[in-house]
N, C-alpha and C positions, 0 to 999 in steps of 0.2 A: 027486777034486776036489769043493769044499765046492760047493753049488748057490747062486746067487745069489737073496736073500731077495725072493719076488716084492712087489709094492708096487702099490697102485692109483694112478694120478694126482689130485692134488684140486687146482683152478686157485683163485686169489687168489680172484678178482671172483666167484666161486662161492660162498664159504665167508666174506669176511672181514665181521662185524657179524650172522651169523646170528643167530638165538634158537631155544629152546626145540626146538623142533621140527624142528626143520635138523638141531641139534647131536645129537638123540638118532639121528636115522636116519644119520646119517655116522660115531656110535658107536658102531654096532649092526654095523657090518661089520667083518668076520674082518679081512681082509689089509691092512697096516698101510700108509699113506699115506706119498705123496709130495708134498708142498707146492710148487704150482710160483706162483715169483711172476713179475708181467706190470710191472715200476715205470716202462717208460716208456708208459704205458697214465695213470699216475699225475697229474693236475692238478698243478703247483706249487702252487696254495691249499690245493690237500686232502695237502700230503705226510705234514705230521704226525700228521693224522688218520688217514693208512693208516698209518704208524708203530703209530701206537698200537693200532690194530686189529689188526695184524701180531700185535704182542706179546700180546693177549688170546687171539685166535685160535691163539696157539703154545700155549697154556698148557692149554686146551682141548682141542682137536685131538692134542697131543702127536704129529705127525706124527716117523717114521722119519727120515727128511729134508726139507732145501728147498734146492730146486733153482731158480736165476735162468733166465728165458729169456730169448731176444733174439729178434724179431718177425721175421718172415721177410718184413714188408710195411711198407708208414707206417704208424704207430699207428691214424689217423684209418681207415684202410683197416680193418685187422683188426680196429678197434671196430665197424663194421659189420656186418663177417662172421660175431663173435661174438654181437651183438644180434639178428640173422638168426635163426640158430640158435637161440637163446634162444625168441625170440618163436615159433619154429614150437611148439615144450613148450610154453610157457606158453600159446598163444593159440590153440589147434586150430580150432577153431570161427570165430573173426573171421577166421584166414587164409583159411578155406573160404568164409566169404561174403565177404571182398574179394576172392577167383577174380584173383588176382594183381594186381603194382604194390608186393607188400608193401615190395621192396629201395627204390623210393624215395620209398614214403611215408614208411621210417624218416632215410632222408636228411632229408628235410625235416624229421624229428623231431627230429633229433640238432641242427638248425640252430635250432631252438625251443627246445629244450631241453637245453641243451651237457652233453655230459658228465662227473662230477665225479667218478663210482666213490664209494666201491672195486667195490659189489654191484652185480653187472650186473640181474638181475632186478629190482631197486628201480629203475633207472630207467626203468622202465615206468609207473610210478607218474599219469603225466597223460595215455599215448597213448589211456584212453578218451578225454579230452575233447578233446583233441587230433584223433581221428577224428571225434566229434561237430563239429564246428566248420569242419572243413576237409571233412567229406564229405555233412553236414546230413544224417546217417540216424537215428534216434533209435532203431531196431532194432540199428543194427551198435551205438550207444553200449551200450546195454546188455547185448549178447553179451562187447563186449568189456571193460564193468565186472566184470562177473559171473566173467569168466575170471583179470581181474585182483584180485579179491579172494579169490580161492580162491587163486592165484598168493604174494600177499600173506603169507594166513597159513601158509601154508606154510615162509615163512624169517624173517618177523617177530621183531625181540625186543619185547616187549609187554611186560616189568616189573610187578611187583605191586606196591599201594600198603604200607606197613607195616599190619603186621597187629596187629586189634586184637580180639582175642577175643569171637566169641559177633556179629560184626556183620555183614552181607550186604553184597555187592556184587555189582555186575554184571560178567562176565568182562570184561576188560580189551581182550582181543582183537574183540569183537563188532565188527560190520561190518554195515550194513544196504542194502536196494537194494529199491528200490519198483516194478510195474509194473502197470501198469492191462490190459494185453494178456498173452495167453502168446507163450514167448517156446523154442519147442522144440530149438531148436537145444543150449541150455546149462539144458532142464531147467528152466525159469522159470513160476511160476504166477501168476496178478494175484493183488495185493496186497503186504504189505509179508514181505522173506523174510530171514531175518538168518543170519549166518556165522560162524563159531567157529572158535579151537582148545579142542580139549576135553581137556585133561590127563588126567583119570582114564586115557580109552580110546586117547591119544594121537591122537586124527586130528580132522580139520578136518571140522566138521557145519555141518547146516544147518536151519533149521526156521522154518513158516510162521507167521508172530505174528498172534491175532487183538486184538482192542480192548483187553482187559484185559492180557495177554499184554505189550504196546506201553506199557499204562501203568506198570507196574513197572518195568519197564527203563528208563521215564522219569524216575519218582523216583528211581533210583540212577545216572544221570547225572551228570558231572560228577565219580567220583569219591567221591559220596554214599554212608557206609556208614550202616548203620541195625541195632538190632536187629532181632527179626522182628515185636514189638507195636508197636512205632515205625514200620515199613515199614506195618504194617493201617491203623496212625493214617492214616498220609500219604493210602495210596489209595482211604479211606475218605471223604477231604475232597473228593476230585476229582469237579468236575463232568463226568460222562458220560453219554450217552444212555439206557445201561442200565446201572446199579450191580448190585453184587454184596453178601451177608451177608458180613459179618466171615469166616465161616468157608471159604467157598467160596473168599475170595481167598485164603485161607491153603493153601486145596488147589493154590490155584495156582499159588505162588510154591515148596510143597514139591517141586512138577513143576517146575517152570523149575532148581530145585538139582539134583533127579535128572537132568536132561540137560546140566547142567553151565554152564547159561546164570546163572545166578546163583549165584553164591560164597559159602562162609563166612569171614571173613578169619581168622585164626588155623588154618586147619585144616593138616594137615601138608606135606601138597604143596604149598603155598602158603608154607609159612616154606621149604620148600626150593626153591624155585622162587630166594629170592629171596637164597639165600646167592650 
């Protein structure tokens, strides 16, 4: 008898609106998926929207099968259970210094912040301020930012602007989180500490900005590309306490590219990124 073709489970609210990052580690596995979808999990506002994400995420994924479930609870119930679970991965550290209560501070969260799907991790997206506000600790807010932006880029689609040869930008993905105190629990040092996906090496960095560092990633805000004598012009204009030669900032803008923090638009990963 032929042996039944084994298959991993991959759930809707896990997988559907990922990017880049998501999509390569769920490609990277041998045994070929089972798509299970959850549709009465599904908002009536957002139907078409999961629709539509359905069908990208088929094309993608190319999963073996997909299999409907039926909830073995009320919806509202196993949205819980799931977001539970969620938040213990995504949030190790905040559950450890809230030392429990997590099951109904996320009630009260879900009552704040109703939920829309499809990604269950995005709706995580305000429980920092959310904890900030309702628990007034400005230590647990930044545990739990810091957890949610690593959290973040990790399934993110972040999109590339159209590429236009020979111009820089700044990664798209960037993420910034300021702190005057350390913060050991999530690895945190004072001052300002920014977050990435970094294509080349595939994984999610981090790196401490100082002054000059903060100002180039400022001029290319907004989406701003520039060549690289057009990027000197700019931070060359800038009043700062301690300016740099022409040449130094070029040293340091070639660093902020070799760590990936700063883009060339045109370059090849980038036109594929963005097919």
């Amino acid at each position: 008898m032929m042996r039944k073709q084994e298959l991993r489970q991959v759930k809707d609210y896990e997988v559907l609106g990922v990017g880049a990052a998501r999509r390569e580690e769920l490609l990277a596995r041998a045994i070929p998926a089972e798509l299970l979808t959850h549709k009465e999990l599904v908002p009536t506002a957002q139907a078409s929207l999961y629709e539509a994400l359905l069908t990208e995420t088929l094309q993608w994924l190319q999963p073996a099968s997909v299999r409907p479930v039926k909830l073995p609870v009320a919806p509202s119930e196993y949205l819980l259970e799931v977001l539970l679970e969620e938040f213990k991965k995504q949030f190790p550290q905040t559950g450890a210094y809230l030392k429990g209560g997590v099951r109904e501070l996320l009630k009260d969260y879900l009552k704040e912040v109703p939920w829309e799907g499809p990604l269950l991790s995005a709706h995580f997206r305000y429980l920092p301020v959310f904890l900030k506000r309702k628990l007034q600790d400005p230590r647990l807010y930044l545990i739990a930012q810091k957890e949610w932006l690593w959290s973040y880029l990790s399934f993110a689609d972040f999109g590339f602007p159209p590429a236009e040869q020979g111009r820089l930008l700044v990664n798209p993905s960037l993420q910034s989180l300021y702190t005057a105190e350390e913060v050991a629990e999530v690895e945190l040092s004072p001052g300002l500490s920014i977050f990435y996906y970094d294509h080349s090496s595939k994984k999610i960095r981090d790196y401490k900005m100082d002054l000059w560092d903060a100002a180039i990633a400022d001029v290319l805000q907004e989406d701003r590309k520039y060549t690289l004598d057009q990027l000197l012009d700019q931070v060359l204009m800038m009043e700062l306490d301690s300016q740099l030669p022409r040449e130094e900032w070029a040293k340091k803008i070639s660093y902020l590219q070799a760590q990936g923090i700063i883009l060339e638009s045109g370059s090849e990963w980038i036109l594929n990124t963005n097919k």
